[in-house]
Each structure stands twice: as C-alpha cells, then as structure tokens.
PDB file of N, CA, C and O in Angstrom, chain B, residues numbered from 101:
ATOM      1  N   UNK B 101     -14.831 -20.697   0.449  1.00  0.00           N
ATOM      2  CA  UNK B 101     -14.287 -22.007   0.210  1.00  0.00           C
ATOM      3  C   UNK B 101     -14.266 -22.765   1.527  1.00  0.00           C
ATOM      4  O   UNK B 101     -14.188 -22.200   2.617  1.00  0.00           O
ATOM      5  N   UNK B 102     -14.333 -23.929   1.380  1.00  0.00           N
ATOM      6  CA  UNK B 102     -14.873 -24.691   2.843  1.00  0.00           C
ATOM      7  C   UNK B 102     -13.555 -26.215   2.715  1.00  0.00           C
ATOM      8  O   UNK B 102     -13.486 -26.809   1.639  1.00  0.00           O
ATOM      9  N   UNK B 103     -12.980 -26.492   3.463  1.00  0.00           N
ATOM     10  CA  UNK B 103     -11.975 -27.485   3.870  1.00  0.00           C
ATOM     11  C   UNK B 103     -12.289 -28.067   5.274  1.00  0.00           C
ATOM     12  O   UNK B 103     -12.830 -27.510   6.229  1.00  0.00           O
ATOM     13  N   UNK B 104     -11.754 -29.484   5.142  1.00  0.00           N
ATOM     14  CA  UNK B 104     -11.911 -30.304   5.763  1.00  0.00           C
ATOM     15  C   UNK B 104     -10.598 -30.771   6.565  1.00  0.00           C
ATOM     16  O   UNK B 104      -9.542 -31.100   6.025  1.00  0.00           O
ATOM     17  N   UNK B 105     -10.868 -30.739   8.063  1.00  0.00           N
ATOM     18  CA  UNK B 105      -9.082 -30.642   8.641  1.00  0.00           C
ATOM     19  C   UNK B 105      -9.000 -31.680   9.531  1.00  0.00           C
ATOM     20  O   UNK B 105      -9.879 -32.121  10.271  1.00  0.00           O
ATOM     21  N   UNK B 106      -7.667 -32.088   9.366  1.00  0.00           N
ATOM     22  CA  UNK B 106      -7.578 -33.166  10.034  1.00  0.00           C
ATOM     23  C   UNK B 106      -7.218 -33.087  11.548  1.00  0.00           C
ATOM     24  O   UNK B 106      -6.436 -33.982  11.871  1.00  0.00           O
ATOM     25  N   UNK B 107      -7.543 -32.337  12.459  1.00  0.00           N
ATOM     26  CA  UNK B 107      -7.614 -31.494  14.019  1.00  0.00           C
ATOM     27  C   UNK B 107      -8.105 -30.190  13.825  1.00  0.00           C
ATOM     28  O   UNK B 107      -8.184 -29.528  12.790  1.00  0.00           O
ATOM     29  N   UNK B 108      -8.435 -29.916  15.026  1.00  0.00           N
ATOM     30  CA  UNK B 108      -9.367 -28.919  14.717  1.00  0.00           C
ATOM     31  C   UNK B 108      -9.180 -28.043  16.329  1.00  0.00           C
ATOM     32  O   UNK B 108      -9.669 -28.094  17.458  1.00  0.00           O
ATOM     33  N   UNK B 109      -7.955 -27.111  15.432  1.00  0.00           N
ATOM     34  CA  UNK B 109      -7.560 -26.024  16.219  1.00  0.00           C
ATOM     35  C   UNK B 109      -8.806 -24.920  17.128  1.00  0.00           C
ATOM     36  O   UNK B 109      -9.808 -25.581  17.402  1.00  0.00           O
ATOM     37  N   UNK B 110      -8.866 -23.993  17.430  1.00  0.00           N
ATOM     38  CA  UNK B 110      -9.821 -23.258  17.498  1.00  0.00           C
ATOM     39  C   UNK B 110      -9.790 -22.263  16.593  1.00  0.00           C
ATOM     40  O   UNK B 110      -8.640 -22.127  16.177  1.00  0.00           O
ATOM     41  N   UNK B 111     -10.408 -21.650  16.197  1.00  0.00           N
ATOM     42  CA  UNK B 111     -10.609 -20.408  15.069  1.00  0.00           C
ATOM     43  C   UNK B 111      -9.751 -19.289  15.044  1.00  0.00           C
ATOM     44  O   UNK B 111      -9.281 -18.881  13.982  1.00  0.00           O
ATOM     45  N   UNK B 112      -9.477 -18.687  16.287  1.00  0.00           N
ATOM     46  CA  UNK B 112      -8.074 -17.495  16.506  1.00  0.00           C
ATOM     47  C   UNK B 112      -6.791 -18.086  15.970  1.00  0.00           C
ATOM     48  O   UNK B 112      -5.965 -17.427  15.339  1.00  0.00           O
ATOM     49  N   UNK B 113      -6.682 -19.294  16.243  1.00  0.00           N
ATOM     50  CA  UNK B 113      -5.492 -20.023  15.572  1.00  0.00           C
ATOM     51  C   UNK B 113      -5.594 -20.149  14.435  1.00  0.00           C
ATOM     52  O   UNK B 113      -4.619 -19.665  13.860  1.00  0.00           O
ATOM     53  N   UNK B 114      -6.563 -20.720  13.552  1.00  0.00           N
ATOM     54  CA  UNK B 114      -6.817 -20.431  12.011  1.00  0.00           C
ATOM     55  C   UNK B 114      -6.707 -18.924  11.652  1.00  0.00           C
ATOM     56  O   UNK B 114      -6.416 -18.910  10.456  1.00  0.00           O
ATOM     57  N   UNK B 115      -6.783 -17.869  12.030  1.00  0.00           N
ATOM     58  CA  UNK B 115      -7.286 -16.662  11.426  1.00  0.00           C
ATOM     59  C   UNK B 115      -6.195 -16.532  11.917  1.00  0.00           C
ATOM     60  O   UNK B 115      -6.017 -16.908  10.758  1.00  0.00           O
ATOM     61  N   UNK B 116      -5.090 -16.369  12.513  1.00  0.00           N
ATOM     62  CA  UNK B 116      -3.628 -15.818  12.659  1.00  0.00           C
ATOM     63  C   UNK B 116      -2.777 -16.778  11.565  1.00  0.00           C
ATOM     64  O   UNK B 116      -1.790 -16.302  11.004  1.00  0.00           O
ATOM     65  N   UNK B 117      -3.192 -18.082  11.310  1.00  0.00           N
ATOM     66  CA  UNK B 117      -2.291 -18.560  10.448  1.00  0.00           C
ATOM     67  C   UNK B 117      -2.557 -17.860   8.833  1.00  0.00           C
ATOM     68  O   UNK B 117      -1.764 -17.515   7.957  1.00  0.00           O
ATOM     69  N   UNK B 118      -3.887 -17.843   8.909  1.00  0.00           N
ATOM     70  CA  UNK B 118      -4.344 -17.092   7.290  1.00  0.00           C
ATOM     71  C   UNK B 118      -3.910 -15.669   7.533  1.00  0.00           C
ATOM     72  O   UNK B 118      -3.295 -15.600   6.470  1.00  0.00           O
ATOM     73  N   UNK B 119      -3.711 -14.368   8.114  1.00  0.00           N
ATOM     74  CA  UNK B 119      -3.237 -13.550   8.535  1.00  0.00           C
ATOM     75  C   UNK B 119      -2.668 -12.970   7.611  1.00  0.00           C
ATOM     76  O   UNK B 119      -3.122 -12.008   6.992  1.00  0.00           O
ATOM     77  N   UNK B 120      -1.415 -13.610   7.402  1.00  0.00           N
ATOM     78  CA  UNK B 120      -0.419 -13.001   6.762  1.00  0.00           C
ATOM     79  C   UNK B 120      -1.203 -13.026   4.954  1.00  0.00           C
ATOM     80  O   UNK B 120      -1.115 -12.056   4.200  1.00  0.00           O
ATOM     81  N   UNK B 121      -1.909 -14.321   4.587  1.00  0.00           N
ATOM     82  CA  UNK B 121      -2.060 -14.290   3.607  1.00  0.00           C
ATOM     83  C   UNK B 121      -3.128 -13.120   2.966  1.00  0.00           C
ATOM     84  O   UNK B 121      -3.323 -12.780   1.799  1.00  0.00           O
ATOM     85  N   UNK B 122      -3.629 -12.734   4.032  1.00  0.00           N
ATOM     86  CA  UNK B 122      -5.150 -11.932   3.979  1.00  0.00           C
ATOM     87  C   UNK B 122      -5.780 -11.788   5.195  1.00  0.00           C
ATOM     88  O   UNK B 122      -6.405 -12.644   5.821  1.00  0.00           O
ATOM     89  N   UNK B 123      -5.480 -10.166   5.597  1.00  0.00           N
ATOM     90  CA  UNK B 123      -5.518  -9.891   6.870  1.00  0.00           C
ATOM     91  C   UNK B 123      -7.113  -9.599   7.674  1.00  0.00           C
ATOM     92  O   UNK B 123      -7.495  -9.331   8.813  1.00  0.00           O
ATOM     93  N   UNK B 124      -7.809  -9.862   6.169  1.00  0.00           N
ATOM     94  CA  UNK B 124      -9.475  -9.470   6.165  1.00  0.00           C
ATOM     95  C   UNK B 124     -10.167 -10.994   5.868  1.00  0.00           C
ATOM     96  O   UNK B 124     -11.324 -11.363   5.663  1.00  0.00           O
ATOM     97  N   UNK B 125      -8.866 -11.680   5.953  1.00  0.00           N
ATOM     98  CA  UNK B 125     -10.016 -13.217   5.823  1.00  0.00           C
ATOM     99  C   UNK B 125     -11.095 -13.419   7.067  1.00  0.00           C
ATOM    100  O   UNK B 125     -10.966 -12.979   8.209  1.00  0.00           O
ATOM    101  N   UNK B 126     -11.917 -14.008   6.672  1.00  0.00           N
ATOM    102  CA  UNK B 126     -12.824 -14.465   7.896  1.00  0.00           C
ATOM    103  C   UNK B 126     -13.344 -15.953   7.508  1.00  0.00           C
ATOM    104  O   UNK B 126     -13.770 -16.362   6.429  1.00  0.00           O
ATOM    105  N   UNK B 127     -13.125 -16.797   9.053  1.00  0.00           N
ATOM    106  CA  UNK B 127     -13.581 -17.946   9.071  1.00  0.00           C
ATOM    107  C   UNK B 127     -14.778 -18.510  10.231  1.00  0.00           C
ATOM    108  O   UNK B 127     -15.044 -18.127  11.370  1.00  0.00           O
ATOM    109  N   UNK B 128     -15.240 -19.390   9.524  1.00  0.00           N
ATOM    110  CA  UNK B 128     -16.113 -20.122  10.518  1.00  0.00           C
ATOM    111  C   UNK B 128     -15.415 -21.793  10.786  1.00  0.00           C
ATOM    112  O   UNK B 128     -14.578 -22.191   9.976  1.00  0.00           O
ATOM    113  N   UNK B 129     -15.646 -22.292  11.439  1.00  0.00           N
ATOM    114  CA  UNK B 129     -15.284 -23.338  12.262  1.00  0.00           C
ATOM    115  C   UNK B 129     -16.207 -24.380  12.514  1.00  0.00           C
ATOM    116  O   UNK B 129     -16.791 -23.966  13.515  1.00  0.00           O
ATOM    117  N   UNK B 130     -16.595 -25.244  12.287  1.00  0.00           N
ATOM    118  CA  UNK B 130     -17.240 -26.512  12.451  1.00  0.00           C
ATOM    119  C   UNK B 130     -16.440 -27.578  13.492  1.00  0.00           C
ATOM    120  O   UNK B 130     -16.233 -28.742  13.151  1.00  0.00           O
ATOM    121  N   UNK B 131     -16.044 -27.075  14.720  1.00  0.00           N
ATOM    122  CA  UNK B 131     -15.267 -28.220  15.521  1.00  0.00           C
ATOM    123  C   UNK B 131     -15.957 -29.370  15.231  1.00  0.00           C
ATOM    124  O   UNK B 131     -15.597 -30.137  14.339  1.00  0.00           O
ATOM    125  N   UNK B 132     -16.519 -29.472  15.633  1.00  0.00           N
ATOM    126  CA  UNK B 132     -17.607 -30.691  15.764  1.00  0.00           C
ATOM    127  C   UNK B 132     -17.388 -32.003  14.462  1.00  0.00           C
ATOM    128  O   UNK B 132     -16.997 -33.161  14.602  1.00  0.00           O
ATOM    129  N   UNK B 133     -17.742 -31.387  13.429  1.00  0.00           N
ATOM    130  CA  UNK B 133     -17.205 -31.765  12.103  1.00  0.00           C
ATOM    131  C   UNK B 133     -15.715 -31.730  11.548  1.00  0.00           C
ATOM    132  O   UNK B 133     -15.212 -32.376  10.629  1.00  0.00           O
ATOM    133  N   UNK B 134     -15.216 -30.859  12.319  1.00  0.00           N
ATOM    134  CA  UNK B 134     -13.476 -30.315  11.125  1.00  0.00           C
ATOM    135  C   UNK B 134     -14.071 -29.946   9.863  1.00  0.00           C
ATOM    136  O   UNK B 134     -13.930 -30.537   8.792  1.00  0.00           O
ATOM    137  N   UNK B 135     -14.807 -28.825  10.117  1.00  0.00           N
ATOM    138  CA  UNK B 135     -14.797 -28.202   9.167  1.00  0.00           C
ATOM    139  C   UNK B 135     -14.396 -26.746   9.235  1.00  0.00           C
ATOM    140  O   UNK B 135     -14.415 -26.022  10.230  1.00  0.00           O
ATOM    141  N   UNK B 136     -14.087 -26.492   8.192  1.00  0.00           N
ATOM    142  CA  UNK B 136     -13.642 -25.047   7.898  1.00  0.00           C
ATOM    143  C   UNK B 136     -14.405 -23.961   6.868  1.00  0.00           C
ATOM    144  O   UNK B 136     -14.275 -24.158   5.660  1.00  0.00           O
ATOM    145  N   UNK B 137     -15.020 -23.075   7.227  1.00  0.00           N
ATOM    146  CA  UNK B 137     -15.121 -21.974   5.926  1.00  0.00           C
ATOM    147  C   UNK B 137     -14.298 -20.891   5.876  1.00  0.00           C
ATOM    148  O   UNK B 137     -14.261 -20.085   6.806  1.00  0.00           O
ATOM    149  N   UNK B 138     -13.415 -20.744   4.569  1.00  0.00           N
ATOM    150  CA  UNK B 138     -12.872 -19.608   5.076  1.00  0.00           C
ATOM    151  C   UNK B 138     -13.353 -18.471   3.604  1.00  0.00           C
ATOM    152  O   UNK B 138     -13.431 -19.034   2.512  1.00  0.00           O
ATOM    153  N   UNK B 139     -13.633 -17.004   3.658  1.00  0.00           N
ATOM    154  CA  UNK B 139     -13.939 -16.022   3.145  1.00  0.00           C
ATOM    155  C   UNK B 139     -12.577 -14.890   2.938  1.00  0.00           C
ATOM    156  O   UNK B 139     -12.292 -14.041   3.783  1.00  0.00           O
ATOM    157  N   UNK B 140     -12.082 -15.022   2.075  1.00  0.00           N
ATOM    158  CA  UNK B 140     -10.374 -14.564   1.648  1.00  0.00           C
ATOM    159  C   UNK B 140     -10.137 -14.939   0.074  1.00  0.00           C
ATOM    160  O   UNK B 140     -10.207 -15.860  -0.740  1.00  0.00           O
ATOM    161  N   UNK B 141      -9.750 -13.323   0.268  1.00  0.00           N
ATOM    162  CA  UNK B 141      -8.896 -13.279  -1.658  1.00  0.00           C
ATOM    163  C   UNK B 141      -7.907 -14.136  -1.900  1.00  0.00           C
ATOM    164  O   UNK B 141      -7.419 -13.966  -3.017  1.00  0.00           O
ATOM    165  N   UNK B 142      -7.374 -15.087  -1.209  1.00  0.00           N
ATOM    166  CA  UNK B 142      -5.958 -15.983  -1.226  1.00  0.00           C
ATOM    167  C   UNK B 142      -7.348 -17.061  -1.678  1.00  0.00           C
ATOM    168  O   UNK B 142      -8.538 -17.058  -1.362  1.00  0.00           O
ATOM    169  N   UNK B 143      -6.399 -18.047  -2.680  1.00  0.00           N
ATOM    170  CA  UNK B 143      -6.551 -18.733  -3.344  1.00  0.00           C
ATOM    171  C   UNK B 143      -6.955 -20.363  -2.361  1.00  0.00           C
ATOM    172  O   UNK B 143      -6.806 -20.373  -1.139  1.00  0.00           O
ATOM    173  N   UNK B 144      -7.274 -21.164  -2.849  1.00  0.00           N
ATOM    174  CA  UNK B 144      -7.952 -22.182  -1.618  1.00  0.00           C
ATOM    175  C   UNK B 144      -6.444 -22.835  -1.989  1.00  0.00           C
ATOM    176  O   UNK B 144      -5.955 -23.088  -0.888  1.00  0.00           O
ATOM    177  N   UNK B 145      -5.688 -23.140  -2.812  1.00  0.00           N
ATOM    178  CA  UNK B 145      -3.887 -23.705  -2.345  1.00  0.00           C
ATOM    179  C   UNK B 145      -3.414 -22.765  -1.417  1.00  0.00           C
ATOM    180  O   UNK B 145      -3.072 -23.316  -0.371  1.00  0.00           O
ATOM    181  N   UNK B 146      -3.256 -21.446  -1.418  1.00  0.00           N
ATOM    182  CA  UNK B 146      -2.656 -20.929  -0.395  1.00  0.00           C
ATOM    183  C   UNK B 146      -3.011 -21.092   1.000  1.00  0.00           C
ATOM    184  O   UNK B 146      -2.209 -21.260   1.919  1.00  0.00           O
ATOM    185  N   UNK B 147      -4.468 -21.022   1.102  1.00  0.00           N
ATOM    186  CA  UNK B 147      -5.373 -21.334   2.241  1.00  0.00           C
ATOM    187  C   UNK B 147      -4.253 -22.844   2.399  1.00  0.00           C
ATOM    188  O   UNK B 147      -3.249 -23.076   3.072  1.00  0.00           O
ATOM    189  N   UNK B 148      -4.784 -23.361   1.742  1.00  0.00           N
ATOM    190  CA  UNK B 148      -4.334 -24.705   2.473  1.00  0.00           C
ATOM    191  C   UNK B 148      -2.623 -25.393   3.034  1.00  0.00           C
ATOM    192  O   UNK B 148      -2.134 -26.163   3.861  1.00  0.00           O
ATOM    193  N   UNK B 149      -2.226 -24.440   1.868  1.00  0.00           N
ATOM    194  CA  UNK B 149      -0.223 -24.471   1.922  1.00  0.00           C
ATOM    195  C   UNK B 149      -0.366 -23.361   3.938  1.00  0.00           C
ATOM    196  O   UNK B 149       0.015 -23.915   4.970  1.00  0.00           O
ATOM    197  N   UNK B 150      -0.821 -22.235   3.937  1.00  0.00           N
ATOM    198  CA  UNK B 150      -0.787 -21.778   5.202  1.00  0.00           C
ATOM    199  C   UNK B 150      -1.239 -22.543   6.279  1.00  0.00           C
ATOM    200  O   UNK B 150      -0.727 -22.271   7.365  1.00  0.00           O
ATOM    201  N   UNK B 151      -2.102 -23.466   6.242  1.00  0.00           N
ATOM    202  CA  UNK B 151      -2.790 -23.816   7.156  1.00  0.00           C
ATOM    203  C   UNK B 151      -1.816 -25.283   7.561  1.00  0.00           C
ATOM    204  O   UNK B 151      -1.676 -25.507   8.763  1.00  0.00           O
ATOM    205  N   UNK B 152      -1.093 -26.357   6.452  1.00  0.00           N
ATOM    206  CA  UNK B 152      -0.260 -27.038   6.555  1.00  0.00           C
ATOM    207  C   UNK B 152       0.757 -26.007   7.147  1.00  0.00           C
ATOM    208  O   UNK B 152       0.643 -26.141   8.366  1.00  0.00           O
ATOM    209  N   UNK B 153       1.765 -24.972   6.873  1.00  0.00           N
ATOM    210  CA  UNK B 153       2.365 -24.377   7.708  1.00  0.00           C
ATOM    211  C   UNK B 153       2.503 -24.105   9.381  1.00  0.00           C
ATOM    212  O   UNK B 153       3.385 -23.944  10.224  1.00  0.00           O
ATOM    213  N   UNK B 154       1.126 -24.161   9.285  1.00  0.00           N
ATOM    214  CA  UNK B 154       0.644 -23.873  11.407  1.00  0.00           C
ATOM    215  C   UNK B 154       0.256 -25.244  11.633  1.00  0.00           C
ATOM    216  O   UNK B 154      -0.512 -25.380  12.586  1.00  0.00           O
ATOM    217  N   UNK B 155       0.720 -26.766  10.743  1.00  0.00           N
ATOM    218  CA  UNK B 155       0.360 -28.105  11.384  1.00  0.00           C
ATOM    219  C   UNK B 155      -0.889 -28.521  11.538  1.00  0.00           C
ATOM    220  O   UNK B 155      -1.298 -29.225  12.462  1.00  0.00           O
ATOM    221  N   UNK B 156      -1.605 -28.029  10.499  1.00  0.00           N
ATOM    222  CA  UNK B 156      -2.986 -28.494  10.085  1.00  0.00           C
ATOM    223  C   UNK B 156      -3.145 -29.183   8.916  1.00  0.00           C
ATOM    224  O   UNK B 156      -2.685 -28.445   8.045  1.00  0.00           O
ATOM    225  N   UNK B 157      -3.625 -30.394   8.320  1.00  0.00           N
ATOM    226  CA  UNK B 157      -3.657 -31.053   7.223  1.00  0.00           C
ATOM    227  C   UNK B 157      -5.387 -30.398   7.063  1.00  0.00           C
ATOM    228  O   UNK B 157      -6.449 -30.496   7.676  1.00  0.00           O
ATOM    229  N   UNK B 158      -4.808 -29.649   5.741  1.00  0.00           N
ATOM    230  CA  UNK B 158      -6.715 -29.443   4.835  1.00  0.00           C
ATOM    231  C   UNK B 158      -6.750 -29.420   3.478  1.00  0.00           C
ATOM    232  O   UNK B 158      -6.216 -28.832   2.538  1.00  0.00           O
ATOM    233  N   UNK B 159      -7.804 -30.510   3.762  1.00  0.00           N
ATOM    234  CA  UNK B 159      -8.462 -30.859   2.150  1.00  0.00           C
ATOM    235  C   UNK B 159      -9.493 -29.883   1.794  1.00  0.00           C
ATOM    236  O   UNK B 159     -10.374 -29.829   2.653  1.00  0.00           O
ATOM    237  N   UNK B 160      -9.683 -29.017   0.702  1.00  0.00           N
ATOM    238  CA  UNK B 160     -10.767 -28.749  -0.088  1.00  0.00           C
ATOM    239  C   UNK B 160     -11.746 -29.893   0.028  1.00  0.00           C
ATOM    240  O   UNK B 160     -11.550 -31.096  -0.143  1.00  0.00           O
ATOM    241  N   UNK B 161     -13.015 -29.139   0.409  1.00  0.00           N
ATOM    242  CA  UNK B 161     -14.466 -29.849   0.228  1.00  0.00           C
ATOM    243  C   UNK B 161     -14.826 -29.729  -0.710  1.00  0.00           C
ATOM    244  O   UNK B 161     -14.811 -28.581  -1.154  1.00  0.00           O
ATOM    245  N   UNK B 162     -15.456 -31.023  -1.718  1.00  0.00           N
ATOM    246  CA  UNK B 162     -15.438 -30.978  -2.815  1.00  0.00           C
ATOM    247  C   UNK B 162     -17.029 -30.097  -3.177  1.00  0.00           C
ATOM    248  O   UNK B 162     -17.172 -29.453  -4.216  1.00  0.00           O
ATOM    249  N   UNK B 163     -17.918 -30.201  -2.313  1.00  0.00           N
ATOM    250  CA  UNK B 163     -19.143 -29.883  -1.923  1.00  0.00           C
ATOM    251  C   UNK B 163     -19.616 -29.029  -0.849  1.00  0.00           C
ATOM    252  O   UNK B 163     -19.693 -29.486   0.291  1.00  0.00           O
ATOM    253  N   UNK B 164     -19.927 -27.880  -1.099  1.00  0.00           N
ATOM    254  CA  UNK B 164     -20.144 -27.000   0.481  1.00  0.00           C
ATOM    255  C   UNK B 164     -21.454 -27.493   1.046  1.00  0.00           C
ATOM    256  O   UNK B 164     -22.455 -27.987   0.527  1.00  0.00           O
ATOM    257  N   UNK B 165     -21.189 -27.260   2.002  1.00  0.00           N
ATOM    258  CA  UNK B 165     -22.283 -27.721   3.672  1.00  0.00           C
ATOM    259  C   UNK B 165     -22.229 -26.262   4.483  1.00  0.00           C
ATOM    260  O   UNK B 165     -21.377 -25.381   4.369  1.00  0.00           O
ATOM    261  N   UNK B 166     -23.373 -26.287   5.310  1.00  0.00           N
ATOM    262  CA  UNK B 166     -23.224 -25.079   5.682  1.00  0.00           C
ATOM    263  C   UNK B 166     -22.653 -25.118   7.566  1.00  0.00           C
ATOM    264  O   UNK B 166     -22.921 -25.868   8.504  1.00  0.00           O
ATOM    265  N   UNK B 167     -21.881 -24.039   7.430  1.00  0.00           N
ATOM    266  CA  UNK B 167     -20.566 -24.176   8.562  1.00  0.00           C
ATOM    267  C   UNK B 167     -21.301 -23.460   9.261  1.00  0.00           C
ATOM    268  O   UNK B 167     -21.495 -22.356   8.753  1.00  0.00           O
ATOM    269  N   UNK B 168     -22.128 -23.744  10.872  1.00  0.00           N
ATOM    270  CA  UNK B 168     -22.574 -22.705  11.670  1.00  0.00           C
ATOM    271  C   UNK B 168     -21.660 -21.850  11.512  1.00  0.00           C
ATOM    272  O   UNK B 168     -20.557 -22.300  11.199  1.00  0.00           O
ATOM    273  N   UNK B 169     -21.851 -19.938  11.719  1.00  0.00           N
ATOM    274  CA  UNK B 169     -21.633 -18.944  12.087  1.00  0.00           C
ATOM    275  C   UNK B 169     -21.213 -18.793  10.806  1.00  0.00           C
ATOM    276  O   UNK B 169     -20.577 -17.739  10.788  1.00  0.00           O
ATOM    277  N   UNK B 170     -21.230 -19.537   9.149  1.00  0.00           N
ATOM    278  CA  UNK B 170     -20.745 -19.237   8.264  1.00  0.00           C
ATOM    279  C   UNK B 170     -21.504 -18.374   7.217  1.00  0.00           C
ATOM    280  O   UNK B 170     -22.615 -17.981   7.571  1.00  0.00           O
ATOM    281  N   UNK B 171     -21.076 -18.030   6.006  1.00  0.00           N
ATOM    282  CA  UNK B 171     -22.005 -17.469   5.180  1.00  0.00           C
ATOM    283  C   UNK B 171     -23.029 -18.520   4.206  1.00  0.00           C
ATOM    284  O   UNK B 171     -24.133 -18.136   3.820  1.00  0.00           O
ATOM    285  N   UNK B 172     -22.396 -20.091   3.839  1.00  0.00           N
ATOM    286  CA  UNK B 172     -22.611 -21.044   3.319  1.00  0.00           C
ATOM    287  C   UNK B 172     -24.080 -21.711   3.796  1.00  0.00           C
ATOM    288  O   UNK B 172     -24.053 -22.668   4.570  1.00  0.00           O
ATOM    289  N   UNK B 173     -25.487 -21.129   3.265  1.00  0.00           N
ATOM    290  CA  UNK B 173     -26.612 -21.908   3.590  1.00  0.00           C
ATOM    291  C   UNK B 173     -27.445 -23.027   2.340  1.00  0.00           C
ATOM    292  O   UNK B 173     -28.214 -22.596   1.480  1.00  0.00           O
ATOM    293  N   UNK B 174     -27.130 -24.262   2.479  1.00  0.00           N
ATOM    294  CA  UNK B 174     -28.023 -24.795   1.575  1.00  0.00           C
ATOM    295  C   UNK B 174     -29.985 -25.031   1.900  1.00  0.00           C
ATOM    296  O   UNK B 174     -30.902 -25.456   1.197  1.00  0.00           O
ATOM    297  N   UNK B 175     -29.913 -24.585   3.080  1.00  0.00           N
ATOM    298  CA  UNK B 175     -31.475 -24.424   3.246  1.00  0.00           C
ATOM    299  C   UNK B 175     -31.886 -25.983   3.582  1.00  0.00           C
ATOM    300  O   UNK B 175     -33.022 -26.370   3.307  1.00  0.00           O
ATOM    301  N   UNK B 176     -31.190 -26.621   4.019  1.00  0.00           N
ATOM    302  CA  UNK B 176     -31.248 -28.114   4.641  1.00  0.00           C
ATOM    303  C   UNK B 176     -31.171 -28.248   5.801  1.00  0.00           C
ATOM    304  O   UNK B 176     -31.681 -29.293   6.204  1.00  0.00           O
ATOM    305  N   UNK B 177     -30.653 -27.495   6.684  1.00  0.00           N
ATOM    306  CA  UNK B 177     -31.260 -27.132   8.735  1.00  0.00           C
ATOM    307  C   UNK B 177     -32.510 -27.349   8.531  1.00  0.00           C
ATOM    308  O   UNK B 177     -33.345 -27.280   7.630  1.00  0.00           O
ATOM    309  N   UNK B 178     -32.376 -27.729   9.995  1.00  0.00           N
ATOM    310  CA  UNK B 178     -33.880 -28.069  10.274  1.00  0.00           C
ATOM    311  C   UNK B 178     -34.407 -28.387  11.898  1.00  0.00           C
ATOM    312  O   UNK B 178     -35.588 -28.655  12.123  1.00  0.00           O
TER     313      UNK B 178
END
C-alpha cells in the first residue's frame, strides 16, 4: 500500500513508528515525492492512524507509482 505524506521524515523514523503495529513491516520512501510504500499485515487505516501518531499526515494513494527501493513496478522508468 503506498501513501502520500505531508513531510517526509526519513525511513528509520517511519519503520519505528509502524513497529509496534508490525514488527516485519517494510518500507520504501520516495523523499523526493512524499511518498511512501509500506509492505505490512496492518491494515492501510492503521498504517495511517500510526503514522498520524509520530506527526505525519498520510493519505492513501489512490493509484500506485513505483517507490524507488520499493516492490511496486509499473514498467514506466525509463
């Protein structure tokens, strides 16, 4: 699931805030963009209720894009 944030922490800071929810989540990071992918059994509200918790505002992307270092490729790089 991929979200869109309104600052853009660095990634150790995302993955300690998801933590508790799912200690095997893994994310990729789009600074550049504010984007987020994150890969976790927690639900994309929880994702996002945690991530408002550590003072991050994130919206669900309604459409995935692909997040360098992520799993998400639409084959549109170039």
């Amino acid at each position: 699931m991929q979200f869109e944030l309104s600052r853009t922490p660095d990634a150790a800071t995302l993955a300690a805030a998801l933590r508790p929810l799912d200690p095997d989540a893994k994310v990729a990071l789009d600074a550049a963009h504010g984007r987020l992918e994150v890969i976790s059994s927690a639900s994309s509200e929880q994702v996002v209720a945690a991530l408002r918790e550590a003072g991050f505002a994130a919206e669900p992307m309604e459409r995935e894009v692909h997040v360098s270092g992520g799993s998400t490729c639409c084959g549109g790089c170039g």
